[in-house]
C-alpha positions as CSV (number, residue, x, y, z in Angstrom):
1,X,109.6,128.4,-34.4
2,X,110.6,132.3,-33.7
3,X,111.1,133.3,-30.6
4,X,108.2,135.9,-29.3
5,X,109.3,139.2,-28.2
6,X,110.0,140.0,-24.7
7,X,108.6,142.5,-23.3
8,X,110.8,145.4,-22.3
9,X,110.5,145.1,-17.7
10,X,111.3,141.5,-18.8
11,X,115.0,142.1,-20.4
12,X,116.8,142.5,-17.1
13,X,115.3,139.1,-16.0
14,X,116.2,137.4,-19.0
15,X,119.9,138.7,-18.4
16,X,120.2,136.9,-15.3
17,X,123.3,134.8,-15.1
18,X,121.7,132.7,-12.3
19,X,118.4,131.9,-11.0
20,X,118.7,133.9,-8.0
21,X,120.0,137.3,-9.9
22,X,116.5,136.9,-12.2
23,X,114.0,136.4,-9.2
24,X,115.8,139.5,-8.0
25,X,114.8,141.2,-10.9
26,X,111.4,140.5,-11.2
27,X,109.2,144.2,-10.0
28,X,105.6,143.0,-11.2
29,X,103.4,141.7,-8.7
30,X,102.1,138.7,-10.7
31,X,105.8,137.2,-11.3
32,X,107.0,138.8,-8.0
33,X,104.2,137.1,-6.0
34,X,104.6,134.0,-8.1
35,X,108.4,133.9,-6.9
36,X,107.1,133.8,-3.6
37,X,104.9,131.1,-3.8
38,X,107.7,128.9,-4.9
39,X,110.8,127.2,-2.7
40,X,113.4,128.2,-5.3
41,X,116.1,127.7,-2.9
42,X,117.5,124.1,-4.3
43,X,117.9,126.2,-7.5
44,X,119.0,129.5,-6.8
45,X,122.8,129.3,-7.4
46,X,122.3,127.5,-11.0
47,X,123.4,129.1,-13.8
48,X,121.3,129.9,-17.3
49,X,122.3,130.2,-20.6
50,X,120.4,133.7,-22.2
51,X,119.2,132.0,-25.3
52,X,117.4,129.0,-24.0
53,X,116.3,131.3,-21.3
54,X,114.5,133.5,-23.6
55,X,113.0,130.5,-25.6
56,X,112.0,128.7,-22.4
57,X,110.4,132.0,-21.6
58,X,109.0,132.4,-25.1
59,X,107.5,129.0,-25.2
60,X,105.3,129.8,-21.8
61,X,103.8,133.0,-23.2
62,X,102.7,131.0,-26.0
63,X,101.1,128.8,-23.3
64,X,99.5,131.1,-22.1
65,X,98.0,132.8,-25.5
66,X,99.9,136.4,-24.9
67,X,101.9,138.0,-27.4
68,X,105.1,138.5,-25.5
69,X,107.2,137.2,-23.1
70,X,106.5,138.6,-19.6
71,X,108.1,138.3,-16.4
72,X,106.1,135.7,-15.1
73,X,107.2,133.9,-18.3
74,X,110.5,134.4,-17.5
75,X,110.3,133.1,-14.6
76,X,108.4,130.0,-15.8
77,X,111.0,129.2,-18.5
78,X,113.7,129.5,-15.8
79,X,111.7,126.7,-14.2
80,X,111.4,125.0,-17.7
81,X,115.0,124.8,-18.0
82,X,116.6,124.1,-14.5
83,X,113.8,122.4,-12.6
84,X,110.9,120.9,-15.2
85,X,109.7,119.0,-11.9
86,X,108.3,122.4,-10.6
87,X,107.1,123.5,-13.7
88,X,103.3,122.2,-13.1
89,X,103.1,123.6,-9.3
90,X,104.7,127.2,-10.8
91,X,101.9,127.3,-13.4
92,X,99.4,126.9,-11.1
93,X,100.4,129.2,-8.4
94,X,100.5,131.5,-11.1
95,X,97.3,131.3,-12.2
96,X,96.3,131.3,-8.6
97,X,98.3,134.7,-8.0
98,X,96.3,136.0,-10.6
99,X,93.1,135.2,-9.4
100,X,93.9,136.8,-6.6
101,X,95.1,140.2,-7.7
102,X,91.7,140.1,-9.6
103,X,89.8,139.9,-6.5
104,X,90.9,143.3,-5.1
105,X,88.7,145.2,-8.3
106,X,85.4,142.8,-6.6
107,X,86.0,144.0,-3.3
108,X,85.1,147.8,-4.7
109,X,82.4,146.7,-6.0
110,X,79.4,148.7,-4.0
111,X,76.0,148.5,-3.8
112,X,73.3,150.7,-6.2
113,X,71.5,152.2,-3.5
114,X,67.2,151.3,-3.5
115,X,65.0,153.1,-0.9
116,X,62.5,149.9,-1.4
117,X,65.1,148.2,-0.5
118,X,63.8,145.7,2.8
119,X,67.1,144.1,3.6
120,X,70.2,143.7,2.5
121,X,70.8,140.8,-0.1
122,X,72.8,137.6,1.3
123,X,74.8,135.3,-0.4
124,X,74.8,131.6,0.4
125,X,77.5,129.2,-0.3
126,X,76.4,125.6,-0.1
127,X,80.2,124.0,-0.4
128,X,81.1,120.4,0.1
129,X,82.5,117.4,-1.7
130,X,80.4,115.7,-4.3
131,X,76.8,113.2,-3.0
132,X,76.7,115.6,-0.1
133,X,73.6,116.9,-1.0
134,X,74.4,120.5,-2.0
135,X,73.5,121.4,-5.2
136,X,69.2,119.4,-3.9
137,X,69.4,122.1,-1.3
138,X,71.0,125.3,-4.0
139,X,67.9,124.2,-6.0
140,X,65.0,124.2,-3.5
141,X,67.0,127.8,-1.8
142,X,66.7,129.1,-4.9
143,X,63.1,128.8,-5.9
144,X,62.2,129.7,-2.2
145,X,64.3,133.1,-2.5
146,X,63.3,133.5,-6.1
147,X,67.7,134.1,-6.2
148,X,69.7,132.8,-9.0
149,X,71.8,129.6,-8.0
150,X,75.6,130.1,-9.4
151,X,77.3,126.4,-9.9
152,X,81.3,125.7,-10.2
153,X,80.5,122.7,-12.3
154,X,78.1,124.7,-14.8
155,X,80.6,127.4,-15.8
156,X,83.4,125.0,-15.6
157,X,81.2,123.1,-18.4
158,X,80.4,126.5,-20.3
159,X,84.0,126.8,-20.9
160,X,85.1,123.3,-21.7
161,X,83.7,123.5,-25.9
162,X,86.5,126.4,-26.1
163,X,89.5,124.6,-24.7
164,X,90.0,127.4,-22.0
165,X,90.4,125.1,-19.0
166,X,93.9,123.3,-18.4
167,X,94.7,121.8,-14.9
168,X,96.6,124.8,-13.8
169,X,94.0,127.4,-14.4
170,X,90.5,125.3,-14.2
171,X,89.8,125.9,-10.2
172,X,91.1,129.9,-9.9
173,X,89.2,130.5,-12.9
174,X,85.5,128.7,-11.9
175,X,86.2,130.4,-8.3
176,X,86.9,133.9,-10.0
177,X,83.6,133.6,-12.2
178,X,81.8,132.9,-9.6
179,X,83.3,135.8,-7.6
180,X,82.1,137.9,-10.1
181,X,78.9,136.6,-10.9
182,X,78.2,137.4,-7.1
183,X,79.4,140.1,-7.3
184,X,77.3,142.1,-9.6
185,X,74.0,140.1,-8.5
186,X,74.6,141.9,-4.4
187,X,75.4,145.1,-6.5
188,X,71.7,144.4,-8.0
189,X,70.6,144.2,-4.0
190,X,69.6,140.3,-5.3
191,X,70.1,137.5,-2.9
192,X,72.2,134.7,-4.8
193,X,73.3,131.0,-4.3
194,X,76.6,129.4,-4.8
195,X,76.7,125.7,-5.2
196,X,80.5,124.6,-5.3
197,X,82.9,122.5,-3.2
198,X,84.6,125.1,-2.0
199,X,87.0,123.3,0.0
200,X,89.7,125.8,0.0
201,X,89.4,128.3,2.8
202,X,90.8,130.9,0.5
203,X,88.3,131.1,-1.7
204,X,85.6,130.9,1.4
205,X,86.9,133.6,2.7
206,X,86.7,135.6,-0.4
207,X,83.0,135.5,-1.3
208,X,82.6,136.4,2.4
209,X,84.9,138.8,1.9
210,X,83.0,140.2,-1.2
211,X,79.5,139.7,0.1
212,X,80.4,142.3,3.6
213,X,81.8,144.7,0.7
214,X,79.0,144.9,-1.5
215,X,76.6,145.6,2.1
216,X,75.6,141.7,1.9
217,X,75.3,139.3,4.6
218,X,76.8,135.8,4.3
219,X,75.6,132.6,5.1
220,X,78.3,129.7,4.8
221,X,77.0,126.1,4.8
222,X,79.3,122.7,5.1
223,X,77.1,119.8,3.4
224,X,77.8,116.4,4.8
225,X,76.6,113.5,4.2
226,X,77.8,110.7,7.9
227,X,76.3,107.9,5.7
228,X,79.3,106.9,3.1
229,X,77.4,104.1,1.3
230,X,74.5,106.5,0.4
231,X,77.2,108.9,-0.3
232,X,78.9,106.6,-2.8
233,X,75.4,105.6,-4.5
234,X,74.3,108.9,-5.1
235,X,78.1,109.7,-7.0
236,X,77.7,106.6,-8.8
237,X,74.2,106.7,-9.9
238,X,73.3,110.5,-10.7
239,X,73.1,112.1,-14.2
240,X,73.3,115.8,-13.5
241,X,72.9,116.5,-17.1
242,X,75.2,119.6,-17.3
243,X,76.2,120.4,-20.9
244,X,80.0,120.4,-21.5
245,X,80.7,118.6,-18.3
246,X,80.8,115.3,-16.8
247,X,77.5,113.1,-15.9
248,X,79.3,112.4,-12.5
249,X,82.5,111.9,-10.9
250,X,84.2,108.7,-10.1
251,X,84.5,107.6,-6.1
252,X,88.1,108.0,-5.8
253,X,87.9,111.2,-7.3
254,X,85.5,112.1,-4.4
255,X,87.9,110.7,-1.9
256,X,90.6,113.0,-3.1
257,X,88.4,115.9,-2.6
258,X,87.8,115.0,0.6
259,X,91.5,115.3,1.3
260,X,91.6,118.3,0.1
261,X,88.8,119.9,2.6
262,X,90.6,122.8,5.0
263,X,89.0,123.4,7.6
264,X,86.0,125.9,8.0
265,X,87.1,127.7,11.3
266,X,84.4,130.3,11.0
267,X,80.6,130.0,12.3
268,X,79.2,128.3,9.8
269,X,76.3,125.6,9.6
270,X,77.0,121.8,9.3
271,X,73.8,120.4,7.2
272,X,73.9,116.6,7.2
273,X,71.6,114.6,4.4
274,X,72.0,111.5,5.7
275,X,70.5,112.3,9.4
276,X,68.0,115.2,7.6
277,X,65.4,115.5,4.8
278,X,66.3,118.5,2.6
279,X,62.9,120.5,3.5
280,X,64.6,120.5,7.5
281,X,67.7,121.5,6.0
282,X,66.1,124.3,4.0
283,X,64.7,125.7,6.7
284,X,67.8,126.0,8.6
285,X,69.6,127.7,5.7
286,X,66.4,130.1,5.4
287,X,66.2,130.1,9.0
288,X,69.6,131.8,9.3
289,X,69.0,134.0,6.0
290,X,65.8,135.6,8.2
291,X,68.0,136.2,11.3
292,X,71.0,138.1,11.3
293,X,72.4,137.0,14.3
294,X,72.4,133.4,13.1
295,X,75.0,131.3,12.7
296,X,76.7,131.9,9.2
297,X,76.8,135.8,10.0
């Protein structure tokens, strides 16, 4: 198999004698911010050899789908070769770093001005590990606000027949569609729904982040639900009947998530379906979409 070409801001990376010379040369922000990301220091005195370098690099972009070796390639293969252990926590913070460059173009997104306009559109995030309750709630919101619902696990399942989704990309790139699906919807002056886990506070903060940009108002909502056996029966026994994507998730898969939570530090409401019927938790949610002081704003 040929090597593909590199291209030309890579050559002084792949010329490196030793890790720490090529992390030196990186100047792009994707393999620069990558390099970051990364505790290189166990590995920055160890020397490479150009040629596997540059196939190491080579084999990445092909990863990837690109037609030449990039920095972040390089950087990848340099992985590949000295420390293969790292390799799968690289390619995700990659893919991470990308994401996040990405999000600077939704932030100037801006709003089509409408003199009907009555008030300005909101987003809602309904986040929370699976059997909380969330996506009963993004339903009933959604036919109340006559507002489209935009679901992590239905674009995650839209993608799946064309083998786009690997385990390093599959969580930047549902959080980046659904940044953009918001996105153009406040643009629109539409209300809209998002029904994911969101359990990373980055990504919480960035649909805020996009919503106050595009003249919205955001409303964040934490589903819970305090009763774990109802919690577990509800996993075990649902068929959500998305196309493309799993019928449910196994238990220990929704303990992992809940390790994963950060914490929401922000005002935010806590809507527990073990305590509540979904009508009273509706009417919270709608409750703070009415008033702009409310909590969520």
């Amino acid at each position: 198999m040929n090597d593909l070409p590199p291209h030309p801001a890579a050559e002084a990376a792949l010329a490196a004698r030793t890790v720490g010379e090529l992390v030196a040369e990186l100047t792009a922000d994707l393999a620069t911010g990558l390099a970051a990301r990364l505790d290189l220091s166990a590995v920055d005195g160890m020397a490479l050899d150009a040629g596997e370098l540059r196939t190491a690099a080579s084999r990445e972009a092909e990863r990837l789908g690109v037609a030449s070796a990039r920095q972040e390639h390089v950087l990848l293969g340099c992985l590949r070769v000295v420390d293969p252990g790292l390799l799968a926590e690289a390619r995700t913070r990659l893919q991470e770093r990308r994401a996040e460059l990405a999000h600077a173009d939704y932030l100037a997104v801006r709003p089509i001005a409408r003199a009907d306009a009555t008030r300005p559109p909101v987003t809602i995030l309904l986040a929370g590990i699976p059997g909380t309750g969330k996506s009963t709630l993004a339903e009933e919101l959604a036919w109340r606000l006559r507002a489209p619902v935009f679901s992590m696990d239905w674009q995650l399942g839209a993608l799946t027949p064309f083998g786009a989704l690997r385990d390093d990309n599959a969580l930047p790139l549902a959080e980046l569609n659904l940044t953009a699906s918001v996105a153009r919807q406040l643009q629109l002056g539409l209300d809209v729904v998002i029904d994911a886990t969101g359990h990373r506070r980055e990504a919480r903060d960035r649909w805020r982040e996009v919503t106050e940009s595009a003249g919205g108002r955001f409303v964040g909502a934490e589903c819970v639900c305090s009763d774990e056996q109802r919690q577990r029966a509800r996993v075990e026994g649902r068929a959500r009947g998305i196309p493309g994507w799993p019928q449910t998730v196994t238990w220990e898969h929704v303990v992992r998530m809940r390790g994963l939570w950060e914490s929401w530090d922000e005002p935010h409401l806590v809507l527990d379906s073990a305590t509540r019927p979904p009508e009273e938790n509706v009417r919270q949610v709608l409750a703070a979409v009415d008033r702009p002081s409310a909590t969520g704003e």
